[in-house]
PALOFI-725595 format. One line per 5 residues: number of its first residue (from 1); for each residue x, y, z of N, C-alpha, C. Coordinates in pm, whole numbers. Layout:
BEGIN
NUM	X Y Z X Y Z X Y Z; ...
This chain:
BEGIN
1	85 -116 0 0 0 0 90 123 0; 41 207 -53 137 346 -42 145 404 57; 132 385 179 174 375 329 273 355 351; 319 217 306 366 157 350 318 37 458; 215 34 464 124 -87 525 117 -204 449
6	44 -249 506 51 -464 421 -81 -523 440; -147 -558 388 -314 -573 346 -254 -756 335; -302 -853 401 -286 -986 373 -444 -1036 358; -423 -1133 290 -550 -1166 212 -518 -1309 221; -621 -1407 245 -625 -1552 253 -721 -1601 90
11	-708 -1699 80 -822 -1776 -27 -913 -1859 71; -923 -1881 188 -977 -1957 310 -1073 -1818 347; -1197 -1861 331 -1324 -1744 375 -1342 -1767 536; -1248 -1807 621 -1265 -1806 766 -1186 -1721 825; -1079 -1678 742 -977 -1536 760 -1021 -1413 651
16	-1066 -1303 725 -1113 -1139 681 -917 -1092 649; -967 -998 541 -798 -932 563 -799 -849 618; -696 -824 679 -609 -758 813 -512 -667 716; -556 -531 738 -411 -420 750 -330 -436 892; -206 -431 829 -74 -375 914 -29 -274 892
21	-1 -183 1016 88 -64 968 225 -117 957; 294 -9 935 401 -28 844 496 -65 999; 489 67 1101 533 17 1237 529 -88 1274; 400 -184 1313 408 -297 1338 439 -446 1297; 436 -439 1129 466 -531 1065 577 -650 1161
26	656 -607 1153 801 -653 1203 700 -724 1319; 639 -724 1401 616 -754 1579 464 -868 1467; 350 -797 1398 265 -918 1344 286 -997 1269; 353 -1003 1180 344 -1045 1025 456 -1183 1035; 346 -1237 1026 476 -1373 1041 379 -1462 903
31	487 -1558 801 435 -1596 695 489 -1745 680; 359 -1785 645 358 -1984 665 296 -2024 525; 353 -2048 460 307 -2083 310 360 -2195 240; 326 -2238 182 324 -2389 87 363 -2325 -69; 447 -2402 -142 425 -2350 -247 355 -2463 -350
36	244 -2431 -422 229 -2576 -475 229 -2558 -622; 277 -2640 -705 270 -2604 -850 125 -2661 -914; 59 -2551 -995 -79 -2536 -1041 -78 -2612 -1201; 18 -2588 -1260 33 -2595 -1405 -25 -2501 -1510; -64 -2383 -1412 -83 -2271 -1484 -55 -2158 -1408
41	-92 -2034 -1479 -19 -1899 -1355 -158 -1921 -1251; -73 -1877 -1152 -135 -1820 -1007 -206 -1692 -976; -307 -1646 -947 -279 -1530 -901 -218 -1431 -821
């Protein structure tokens, strides 16, 4: 974001997205991801 904030977004409709300010990032933002190959592009 032109903040400098961070907007995270799930594909799982049981997580809403969450802004971070740019301050806090560092202390919330922790990232757990899979990578899986689709056989086509991703969004």
């Amino acid at each position: 974001m032109l903040d400098g904030s961070t907007q995270t977004l799930s594909d799982n409709e049981r997580y809403n997205p969450e802004i971070v300010d740019r301050e806090y990032a560092d202390e919330k933002i922790q990232v757990r991801a899979r990578v899986v190959w689709a056989g086509w592009p991703l969004r």
